[in-house]
N, CA and C of each residue as an Amber inpcrd file, in Angstrom:
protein
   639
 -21.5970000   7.2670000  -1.0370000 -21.5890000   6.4440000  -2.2330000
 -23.0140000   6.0330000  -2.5700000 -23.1800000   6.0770000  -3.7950000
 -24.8110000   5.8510000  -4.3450000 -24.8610000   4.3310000  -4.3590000
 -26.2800000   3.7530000  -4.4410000 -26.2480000   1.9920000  -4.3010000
 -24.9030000   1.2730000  -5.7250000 -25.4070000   2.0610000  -6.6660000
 -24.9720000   1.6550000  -7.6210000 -23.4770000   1.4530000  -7.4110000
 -22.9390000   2.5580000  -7.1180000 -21.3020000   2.8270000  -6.6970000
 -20.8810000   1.8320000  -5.7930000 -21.7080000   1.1400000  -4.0830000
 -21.3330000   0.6380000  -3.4910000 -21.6580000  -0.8780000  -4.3330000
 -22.5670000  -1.4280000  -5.4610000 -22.4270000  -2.2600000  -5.7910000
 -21.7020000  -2.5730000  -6.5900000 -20.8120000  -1.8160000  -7.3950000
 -19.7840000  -2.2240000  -8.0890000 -18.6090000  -1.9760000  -7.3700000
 -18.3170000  -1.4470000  -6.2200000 -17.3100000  -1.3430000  -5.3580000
 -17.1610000  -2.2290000  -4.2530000 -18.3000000  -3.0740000  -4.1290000
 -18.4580000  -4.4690000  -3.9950000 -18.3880000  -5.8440000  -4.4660000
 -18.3500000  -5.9360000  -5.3570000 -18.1610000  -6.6480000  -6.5110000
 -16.6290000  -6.3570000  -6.8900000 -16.2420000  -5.5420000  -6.9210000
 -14.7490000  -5.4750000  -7.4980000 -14.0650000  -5.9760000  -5.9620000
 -14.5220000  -5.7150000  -4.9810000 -13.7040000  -6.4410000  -3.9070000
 -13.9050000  -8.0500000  -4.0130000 -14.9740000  -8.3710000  -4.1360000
 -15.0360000  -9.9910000  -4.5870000 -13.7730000 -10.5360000  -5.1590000
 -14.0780000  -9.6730000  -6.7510000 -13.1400000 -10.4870000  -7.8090000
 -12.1110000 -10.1090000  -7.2300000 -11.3500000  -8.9250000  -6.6330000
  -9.7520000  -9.0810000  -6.2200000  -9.8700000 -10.1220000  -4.8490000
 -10.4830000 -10.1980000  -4.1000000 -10.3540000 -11.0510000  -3.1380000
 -10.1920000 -12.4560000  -3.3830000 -11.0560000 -12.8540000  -4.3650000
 -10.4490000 -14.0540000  -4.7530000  -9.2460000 -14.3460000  -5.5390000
  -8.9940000 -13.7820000  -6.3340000  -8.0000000 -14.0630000  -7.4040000
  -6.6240000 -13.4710000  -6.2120000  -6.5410000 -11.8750000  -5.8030000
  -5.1060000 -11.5500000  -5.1010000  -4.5920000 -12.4860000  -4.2820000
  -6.0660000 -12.7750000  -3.2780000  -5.5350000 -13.6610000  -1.8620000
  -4.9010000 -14.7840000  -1.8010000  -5.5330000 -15.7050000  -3.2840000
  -4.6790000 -16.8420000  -3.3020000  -3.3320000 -16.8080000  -3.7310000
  -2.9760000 -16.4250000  -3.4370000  -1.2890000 -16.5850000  -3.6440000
  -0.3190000 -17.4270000  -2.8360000   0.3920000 -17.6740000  -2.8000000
   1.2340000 -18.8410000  -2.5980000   1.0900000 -19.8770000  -1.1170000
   2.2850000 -20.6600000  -0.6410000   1.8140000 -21.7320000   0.2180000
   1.2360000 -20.8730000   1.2170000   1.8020000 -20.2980000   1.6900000
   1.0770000 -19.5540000   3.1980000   0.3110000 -18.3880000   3.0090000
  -0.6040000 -18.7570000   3.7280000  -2.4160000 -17.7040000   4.4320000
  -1.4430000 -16.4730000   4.2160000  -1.5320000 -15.5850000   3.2820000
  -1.3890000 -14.2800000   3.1200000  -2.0450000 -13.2440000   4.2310000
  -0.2900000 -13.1460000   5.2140000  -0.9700000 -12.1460000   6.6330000
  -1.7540000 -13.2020000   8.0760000  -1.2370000 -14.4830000   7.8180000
  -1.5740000 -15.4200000   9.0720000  -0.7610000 -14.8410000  10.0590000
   0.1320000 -14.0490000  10.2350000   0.9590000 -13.8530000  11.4270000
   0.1280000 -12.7350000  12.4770000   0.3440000 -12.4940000  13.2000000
   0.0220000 -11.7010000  14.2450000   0.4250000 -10.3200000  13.5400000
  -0.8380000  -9.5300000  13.7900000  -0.2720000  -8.1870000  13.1970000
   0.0660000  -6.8320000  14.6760000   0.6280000  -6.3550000  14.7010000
   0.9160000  -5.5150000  15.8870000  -0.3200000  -4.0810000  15.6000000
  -0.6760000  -3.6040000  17.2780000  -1.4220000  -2.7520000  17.5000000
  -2.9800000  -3.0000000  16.5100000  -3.2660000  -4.0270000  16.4490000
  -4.8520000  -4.1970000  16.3120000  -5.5790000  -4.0880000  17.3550000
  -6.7560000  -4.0690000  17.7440000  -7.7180000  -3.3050000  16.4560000
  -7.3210000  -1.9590000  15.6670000  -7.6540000  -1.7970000  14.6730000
  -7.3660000  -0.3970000  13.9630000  -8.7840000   0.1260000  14.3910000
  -8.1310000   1.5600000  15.0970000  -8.8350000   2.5020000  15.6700000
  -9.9390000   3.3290000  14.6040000 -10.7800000   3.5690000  14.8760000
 -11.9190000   4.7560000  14.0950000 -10.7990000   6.1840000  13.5790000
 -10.9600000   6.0720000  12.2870000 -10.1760000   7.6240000  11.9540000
  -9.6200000   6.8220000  10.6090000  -8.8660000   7.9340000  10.2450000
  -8.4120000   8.0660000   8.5140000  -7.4820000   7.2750000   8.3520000
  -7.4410000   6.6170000   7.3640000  -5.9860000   6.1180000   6.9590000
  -5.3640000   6.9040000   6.1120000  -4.1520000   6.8600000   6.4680000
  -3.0180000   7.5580000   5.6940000  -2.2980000   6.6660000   4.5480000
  -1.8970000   7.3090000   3.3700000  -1.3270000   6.5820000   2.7330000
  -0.2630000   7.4050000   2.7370000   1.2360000   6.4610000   2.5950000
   2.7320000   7.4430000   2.6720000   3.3220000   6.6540000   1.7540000
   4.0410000   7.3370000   1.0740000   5.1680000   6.9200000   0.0930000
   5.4050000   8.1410000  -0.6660000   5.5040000   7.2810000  -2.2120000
   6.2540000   7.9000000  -3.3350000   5.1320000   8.7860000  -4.4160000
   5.5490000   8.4960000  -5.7770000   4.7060000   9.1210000  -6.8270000
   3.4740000   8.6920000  -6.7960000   3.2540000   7.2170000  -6.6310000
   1.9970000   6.2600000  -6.7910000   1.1730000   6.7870000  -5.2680000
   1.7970000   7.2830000  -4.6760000   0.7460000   8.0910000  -3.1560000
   0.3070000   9.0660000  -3.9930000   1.0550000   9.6440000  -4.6570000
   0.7300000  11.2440000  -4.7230000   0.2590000  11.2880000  -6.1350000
  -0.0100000  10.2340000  -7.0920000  -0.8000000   9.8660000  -8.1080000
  -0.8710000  10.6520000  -9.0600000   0.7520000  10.1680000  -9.2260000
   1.4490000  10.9130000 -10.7800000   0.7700000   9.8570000 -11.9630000
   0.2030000  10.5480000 -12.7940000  -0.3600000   9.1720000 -14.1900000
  -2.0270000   9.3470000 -14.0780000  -2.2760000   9.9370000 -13.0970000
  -3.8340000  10.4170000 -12.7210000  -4.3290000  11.3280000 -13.6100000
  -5.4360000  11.3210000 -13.7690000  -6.0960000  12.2420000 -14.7670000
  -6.5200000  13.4780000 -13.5510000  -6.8440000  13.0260000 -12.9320000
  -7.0540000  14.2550000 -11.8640000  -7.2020000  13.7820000 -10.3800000
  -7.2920000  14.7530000  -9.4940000  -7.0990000  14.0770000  -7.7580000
  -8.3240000  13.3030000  -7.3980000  -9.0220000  12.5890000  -7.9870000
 -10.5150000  11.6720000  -7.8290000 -10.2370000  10.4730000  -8.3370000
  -9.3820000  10.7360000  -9.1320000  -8.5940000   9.2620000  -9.7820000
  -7.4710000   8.4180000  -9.4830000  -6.5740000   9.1190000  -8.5310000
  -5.5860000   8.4060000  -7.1660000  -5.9130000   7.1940000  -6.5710000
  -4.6080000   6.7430000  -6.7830000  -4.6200000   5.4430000  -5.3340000
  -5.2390000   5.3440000  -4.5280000  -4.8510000   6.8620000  -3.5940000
  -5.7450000   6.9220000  -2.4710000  -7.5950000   7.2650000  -2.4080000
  -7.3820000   8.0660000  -3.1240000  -8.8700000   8.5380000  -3.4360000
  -9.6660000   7.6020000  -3.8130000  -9.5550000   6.6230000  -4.7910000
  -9.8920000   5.1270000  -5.3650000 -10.0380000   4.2960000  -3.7940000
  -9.4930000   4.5830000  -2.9650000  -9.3730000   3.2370000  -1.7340000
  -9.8600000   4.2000000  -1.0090000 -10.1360000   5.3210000  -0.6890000
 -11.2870000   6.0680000   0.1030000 -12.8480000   5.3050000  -0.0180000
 -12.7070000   5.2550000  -1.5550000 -14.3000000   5.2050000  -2.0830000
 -14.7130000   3.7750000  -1.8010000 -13.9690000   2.7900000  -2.1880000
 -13.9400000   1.4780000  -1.7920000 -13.9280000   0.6690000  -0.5840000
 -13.3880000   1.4510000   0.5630000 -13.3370000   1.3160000   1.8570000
 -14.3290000   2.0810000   2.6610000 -15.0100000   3.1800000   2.0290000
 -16.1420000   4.1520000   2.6600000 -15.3650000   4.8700000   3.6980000
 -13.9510000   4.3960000   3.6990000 -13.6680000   5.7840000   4.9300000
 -12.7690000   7.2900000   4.4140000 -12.5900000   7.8370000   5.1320000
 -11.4370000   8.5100000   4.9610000  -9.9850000   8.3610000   4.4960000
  -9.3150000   8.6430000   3.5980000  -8.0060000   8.5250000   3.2780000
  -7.3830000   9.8040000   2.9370000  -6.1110000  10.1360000   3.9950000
  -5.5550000  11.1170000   3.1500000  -3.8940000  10.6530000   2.8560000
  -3.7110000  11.3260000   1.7980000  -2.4050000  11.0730000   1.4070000
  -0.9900000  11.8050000   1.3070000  -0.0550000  11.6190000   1.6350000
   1.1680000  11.9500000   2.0050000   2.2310000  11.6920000   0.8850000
   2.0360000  11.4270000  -0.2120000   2.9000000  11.2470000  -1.1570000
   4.0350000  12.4630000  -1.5980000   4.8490000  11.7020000  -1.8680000
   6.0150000  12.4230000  -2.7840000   6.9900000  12.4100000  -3.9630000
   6.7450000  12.3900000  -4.6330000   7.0120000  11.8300000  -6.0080000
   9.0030000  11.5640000  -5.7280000   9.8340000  10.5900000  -6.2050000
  10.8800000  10.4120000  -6.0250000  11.6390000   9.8500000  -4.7770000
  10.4190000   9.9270000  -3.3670000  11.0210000   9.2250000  -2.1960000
  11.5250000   7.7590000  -2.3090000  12.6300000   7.9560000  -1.7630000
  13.3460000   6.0850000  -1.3130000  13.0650000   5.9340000  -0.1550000
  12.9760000   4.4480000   0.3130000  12.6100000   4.4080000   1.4370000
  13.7720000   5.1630000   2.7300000  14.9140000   5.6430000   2.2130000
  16.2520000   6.4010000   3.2070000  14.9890000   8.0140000   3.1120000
  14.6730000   8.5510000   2.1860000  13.8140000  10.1040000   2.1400000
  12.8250000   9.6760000   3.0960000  12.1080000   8.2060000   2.9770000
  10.5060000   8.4480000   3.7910000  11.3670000   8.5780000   5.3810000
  12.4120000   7.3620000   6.0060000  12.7290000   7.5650000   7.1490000
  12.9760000   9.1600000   7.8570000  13.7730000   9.5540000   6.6800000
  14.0000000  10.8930000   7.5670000  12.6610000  11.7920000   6.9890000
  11.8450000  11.5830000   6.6280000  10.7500000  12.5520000   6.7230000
   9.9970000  12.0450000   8.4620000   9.7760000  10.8930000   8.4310000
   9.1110000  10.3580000   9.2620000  10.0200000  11.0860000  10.8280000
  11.4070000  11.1380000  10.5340000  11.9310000  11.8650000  11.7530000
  11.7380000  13.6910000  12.1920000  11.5150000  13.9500000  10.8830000
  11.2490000  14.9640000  10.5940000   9.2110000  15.6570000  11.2730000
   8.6330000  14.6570000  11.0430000   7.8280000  14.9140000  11.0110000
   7.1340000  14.1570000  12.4500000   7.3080000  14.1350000  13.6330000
   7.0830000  12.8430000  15.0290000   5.5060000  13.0970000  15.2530000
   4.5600000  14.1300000  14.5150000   3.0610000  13.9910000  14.7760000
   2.7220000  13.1470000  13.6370000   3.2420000  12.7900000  12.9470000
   2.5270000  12.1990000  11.6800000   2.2960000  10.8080000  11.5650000
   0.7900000   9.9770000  11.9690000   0.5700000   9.3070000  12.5730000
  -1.5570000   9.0900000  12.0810000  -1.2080000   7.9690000  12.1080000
  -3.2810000   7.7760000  11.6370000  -3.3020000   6.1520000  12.4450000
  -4.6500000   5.7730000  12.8070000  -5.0370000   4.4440000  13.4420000
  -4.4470000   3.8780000  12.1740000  -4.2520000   3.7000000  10.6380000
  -3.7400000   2.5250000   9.8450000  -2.8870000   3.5290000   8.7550000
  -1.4700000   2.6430000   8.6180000  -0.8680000   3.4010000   8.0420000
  -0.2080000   2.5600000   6.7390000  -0.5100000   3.4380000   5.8210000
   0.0330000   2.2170000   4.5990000   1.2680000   2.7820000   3.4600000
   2.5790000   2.1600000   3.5600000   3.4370000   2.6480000   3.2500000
   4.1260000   2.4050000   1.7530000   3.6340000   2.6100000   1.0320000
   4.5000000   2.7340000  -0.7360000   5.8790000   3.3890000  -0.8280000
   6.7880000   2.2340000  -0.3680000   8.1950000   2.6030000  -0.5120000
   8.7600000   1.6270000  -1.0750000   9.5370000   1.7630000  -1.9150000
  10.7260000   0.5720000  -2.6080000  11.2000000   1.2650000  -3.9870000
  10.0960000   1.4940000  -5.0180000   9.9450000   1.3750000  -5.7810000
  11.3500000   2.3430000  -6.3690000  11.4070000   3.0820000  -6.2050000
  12.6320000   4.4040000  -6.2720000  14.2510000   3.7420000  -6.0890000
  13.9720000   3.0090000  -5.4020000  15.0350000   2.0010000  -4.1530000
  15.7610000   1.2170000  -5.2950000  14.4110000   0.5480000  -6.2970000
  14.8530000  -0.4620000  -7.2800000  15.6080000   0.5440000  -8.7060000
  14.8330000   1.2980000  -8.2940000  15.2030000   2.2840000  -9.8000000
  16.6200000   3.1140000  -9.8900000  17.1160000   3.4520000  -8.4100000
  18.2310000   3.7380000  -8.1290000  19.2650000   2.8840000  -7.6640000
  18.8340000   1.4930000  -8.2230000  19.8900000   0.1990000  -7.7740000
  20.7460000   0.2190000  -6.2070000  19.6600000   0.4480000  -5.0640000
  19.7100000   0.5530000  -3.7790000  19.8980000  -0.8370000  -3.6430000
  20.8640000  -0.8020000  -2.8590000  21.2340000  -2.6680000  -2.0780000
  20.0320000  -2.8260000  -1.3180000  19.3210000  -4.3760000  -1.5220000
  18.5370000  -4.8120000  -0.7480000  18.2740000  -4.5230000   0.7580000
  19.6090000  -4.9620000   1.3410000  19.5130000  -5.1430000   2.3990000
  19.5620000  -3.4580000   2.9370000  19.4950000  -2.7580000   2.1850000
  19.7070000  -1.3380000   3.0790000  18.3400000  -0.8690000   2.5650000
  17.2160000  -1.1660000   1.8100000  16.3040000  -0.6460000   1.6120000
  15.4680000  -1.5250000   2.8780000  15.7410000  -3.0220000   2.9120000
  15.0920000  -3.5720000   4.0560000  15.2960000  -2.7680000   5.3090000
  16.3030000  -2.2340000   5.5230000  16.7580000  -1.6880000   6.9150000
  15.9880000  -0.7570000   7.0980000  15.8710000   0.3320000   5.8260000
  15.5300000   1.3140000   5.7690000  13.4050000   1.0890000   6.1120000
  12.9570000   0.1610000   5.3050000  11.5260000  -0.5630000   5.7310000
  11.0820000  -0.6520000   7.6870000  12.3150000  -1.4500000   7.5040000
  12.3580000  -2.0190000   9.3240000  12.3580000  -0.7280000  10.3350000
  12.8240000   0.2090000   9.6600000  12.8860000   0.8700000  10.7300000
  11.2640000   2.6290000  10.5660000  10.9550000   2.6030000   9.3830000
   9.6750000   3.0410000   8.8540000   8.5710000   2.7360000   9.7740000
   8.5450000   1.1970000   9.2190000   7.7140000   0.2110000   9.9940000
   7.6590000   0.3840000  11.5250000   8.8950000   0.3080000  12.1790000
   8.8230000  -0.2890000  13.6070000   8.3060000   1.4140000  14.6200000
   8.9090000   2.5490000  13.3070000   8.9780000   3.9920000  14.0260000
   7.2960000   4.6880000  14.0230000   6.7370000   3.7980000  13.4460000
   5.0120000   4.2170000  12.9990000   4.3290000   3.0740000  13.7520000
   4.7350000   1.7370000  14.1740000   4.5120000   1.3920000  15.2190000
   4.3170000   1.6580000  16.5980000   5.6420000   1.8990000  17.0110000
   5.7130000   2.9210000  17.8690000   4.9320000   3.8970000  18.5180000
   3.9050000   4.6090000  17.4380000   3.5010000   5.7010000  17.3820000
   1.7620000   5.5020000  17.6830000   1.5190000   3.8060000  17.3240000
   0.6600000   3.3660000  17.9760000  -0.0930000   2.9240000  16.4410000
   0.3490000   3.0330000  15.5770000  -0.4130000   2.7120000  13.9480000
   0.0380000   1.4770000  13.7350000  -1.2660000   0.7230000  12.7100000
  -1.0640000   0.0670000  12.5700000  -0.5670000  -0.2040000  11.1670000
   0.3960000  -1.0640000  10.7440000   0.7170000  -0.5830000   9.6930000
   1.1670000  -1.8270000   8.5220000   0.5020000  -0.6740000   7.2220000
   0.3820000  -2.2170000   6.2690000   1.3340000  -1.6840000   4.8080000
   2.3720000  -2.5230000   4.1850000   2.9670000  -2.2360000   3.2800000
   2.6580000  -2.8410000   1.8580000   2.3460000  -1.8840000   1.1720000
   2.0870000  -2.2930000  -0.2550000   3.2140000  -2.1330000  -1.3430000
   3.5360000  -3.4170000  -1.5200000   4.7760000  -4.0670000  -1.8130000
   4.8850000  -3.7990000  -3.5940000   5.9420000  -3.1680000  -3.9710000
   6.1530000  -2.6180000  -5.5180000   7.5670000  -3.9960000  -5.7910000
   7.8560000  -4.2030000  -6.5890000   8.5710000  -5.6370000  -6.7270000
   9.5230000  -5.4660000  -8.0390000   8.3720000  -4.2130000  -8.9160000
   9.2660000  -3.7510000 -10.4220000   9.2980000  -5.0930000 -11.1230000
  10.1740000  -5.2430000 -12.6090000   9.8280000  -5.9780000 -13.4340000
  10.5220000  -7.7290000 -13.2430000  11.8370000  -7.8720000 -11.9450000
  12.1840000  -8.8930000 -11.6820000  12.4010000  -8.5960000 -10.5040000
  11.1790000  -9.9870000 -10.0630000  11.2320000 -10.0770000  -8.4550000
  12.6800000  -9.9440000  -7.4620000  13.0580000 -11.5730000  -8.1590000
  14.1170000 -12.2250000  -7.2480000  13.7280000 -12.5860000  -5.9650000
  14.4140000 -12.1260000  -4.8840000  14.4620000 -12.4430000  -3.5380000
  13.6590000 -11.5590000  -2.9200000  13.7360000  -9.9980000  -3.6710000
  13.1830000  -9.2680000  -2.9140000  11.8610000  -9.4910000  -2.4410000
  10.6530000 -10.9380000  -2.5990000   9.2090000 -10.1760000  -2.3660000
   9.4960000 -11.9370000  -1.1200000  10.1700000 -12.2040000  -0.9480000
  10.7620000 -13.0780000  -0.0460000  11.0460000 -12.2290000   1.3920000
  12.0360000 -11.5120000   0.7700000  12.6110000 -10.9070000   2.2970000
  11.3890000  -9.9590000   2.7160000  10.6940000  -9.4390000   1.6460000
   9.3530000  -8.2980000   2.5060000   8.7760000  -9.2160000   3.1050000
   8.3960000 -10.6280000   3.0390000   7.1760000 -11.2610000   3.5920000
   7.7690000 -11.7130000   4.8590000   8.9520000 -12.0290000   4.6130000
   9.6960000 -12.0780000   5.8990000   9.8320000 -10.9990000   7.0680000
   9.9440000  -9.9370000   6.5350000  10.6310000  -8.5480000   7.2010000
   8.4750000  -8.7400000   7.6460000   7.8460000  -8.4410000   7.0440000
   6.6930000  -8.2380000   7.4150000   6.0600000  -9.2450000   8.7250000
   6.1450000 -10.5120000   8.1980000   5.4420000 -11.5920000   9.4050000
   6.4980000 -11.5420000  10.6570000   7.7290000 -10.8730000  10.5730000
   8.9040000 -10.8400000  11.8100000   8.4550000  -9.7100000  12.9290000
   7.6080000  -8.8860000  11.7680000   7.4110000  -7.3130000  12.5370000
   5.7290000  -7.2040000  12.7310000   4.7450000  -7.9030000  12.5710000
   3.3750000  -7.6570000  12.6170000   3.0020000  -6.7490000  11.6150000
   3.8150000  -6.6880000  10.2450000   2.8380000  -6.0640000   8.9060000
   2.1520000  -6.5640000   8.4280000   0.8460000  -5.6210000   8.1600000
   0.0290000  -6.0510000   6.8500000   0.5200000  -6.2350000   5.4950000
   0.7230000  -7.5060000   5.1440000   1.4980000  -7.1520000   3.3740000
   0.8410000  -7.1470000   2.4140000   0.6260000  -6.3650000   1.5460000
  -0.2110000  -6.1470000   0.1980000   0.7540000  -6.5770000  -0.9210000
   0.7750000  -7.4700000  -1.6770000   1.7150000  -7.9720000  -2.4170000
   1.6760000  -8.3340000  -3.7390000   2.8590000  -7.2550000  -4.5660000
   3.3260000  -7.0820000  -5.5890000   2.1450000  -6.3990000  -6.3330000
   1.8400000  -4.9460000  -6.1500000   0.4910000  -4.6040000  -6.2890000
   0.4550000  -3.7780000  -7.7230000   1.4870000  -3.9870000  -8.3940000
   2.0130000  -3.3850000  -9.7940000   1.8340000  -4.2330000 -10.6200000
   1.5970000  -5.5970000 -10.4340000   1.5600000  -7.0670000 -10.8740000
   0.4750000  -6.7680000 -11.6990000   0.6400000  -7.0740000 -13.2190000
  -0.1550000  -7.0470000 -14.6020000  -0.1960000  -5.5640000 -14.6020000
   0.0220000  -4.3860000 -14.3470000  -0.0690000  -2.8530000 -14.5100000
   0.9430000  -2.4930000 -14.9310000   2.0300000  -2.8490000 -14.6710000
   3.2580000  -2.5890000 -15.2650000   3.4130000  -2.8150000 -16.9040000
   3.9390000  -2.2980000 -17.7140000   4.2130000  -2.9400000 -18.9120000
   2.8420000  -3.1190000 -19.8400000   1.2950000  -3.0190000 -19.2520000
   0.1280000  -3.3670000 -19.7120000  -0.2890000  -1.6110000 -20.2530000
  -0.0640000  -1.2090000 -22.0770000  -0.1380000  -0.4680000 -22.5760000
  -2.2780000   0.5810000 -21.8620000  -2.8640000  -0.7330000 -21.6510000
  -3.9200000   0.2530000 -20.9800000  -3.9760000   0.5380000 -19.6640000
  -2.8430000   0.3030000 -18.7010000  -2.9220000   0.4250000 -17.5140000
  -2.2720000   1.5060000 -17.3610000  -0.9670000   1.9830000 -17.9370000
  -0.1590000   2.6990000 -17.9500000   0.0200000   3.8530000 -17.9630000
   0.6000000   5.3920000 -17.6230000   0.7930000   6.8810000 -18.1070000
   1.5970000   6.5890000 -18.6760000   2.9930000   6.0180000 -18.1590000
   4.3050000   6.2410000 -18.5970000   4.6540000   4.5230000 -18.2730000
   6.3020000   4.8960000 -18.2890000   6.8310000   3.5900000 -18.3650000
   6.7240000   2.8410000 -16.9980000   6.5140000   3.3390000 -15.3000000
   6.6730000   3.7290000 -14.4310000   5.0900000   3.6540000 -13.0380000
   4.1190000   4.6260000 -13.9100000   3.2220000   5.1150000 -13.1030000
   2.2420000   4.6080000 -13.8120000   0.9180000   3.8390000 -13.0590000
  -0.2640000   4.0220000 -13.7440000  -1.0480000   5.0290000 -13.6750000
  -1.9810000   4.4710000 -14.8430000  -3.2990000   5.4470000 -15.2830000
  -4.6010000   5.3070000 -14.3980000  -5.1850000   5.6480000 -14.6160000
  -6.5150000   5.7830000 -14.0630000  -6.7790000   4.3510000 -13.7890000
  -7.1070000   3.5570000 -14.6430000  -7.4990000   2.1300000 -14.9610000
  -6.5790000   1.9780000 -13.9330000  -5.0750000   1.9050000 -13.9040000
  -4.2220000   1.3890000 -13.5260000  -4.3890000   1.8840000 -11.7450000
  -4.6040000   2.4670000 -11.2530000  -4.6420000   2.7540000  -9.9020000
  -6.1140000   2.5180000  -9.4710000  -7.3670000   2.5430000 -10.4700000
  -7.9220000   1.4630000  -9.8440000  -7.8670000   0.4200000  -9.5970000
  -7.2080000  -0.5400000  -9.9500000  -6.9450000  -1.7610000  -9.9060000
  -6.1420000  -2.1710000  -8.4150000  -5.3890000  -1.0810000  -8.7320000
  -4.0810000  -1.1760000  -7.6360000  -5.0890000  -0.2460000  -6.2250000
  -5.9200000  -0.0630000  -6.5620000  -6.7270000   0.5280000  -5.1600000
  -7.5580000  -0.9360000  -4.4680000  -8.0310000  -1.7500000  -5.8850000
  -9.4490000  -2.1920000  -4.9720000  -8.1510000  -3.5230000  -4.1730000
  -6.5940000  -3.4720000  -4.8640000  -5.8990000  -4.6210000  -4.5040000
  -5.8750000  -4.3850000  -2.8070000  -5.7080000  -2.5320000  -2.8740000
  -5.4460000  -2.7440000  -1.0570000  -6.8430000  -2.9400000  -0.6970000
  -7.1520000  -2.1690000  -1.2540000  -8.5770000  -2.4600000  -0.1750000
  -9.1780000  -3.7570000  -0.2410000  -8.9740000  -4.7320000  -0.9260000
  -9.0130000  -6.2510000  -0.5720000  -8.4380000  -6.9410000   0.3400000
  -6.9050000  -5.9730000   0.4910000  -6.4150000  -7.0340000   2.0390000
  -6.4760000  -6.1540000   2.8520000  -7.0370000  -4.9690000   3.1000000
  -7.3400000  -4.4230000   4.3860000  -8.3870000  -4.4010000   4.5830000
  -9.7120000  -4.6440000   3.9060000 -10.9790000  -4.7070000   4.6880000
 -11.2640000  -5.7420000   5.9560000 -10.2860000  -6.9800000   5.9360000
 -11.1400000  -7.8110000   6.9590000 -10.7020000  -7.1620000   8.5030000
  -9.5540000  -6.1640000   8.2870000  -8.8510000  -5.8190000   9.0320000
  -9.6890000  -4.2420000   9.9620000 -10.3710000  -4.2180000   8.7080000
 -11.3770000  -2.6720000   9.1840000 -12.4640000  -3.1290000   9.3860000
 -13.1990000  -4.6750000   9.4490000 -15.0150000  -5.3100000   9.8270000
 -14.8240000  -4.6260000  11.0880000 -13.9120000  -4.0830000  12.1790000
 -14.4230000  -4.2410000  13.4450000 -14.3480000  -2.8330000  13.6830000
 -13.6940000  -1.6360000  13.0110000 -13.5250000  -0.1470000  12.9430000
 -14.7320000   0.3500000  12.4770000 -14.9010000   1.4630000  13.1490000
 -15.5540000   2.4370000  12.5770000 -15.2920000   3.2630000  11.5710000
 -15.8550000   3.5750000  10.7990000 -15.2220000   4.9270000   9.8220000
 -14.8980000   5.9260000  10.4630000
């Protein structure tokens, strides 16, 4: 990254750091997170369309690729356009090498769109979560919430501080519905997944001060 690049990729972590982090009564991620330190090596990003950065103008303009550049490390991505969190589990069974020191999981969103019962998309989380644990990753979920919360961004923070997740929260928040953020009704744009990049990489940097790239 050129000075210039790391100074505005600095600066954009500022402004999301202040404005994301404050969010509600409790220290966003005070709980004990499982398998820290995060080890030297790539992070993986896994999920749905928004992994695999449908609404992109091209593969430099991704979620992930955007939080490569911002984080200075490695990111590769695992996306699949249409996964529920029931598709990521059995990929994840499917797949028992697939595994990075930090693992960050974009699942729900499909879940809401196919009017999946809560409690079976939570199950379906819990057990994502606990099976990439396992595996020795550490692992952080970036939470999609769609256009009415309800309960659901309750039970993730719950399901998360019960299990040692990193929670990235409600990371669609002002991108949704915002005619310049947008491709479609669904996926953001360029604009729109930067935004939603520097959000993770605001709550996972304090988590990477002690990693190597």
């Amino acid at each position: 990254m050129n000075r210039r690049g790391a100074i505005a990729a600095a600066a954009l972590r500022v402004v999301v750091s202040a404005v994301w982090l404050a969010r509600g009564p409790e220290r966003l991620n005070a709980w004990p997170i499982r398998n820290l330190p995060v080890d030297a090596g790539p992070i993986l990003c896994f999920g749905d369309s928004l992994v695999e950065g449908v609404g992109a103008s091209a593969a430099g303009e991704t979620y992930p690729a955007q939080l490569g550049v911002l984080l200075g490390r490695q990111v590769v991505a695992h996306g699949v356009g249409g996964m529920t969190t029931q598709d990521g589990r059995r990929r994840l069974d499917e797949r028992p090498a697939l595994r990075a020191p930090l693992v960050v999981v974009t699942l729900g969103g499909n879940d809401i769109l196919r009017r999946t019962a809560l409690d079976e998309t939570l199950a379906n989380l819990e057990a994502i979560f606990t099976e990439l644990q396992d595996r020795g990753c550490v692992v952080a979920y970036c939470e999609v919430l769609g256009v009415v919360a309800g309960k659901r961004a309750k039970r993730h923070r719950e399901l998360c501080r019960r299990l040692g997740v990193i929670l990235i929260p409600d990371v669609l928040d002002d991108i949704l519905g915002q005619d310049d953020m947008i491709s479609d009704s669904i996926h953001p744009n360029d604009q729109g997944y930067r935004l939603m990049a520097g959000r993770v990489a605001a709550v996972l940097e304090p988590f990477l001060n002690d990693s190597a790239p």
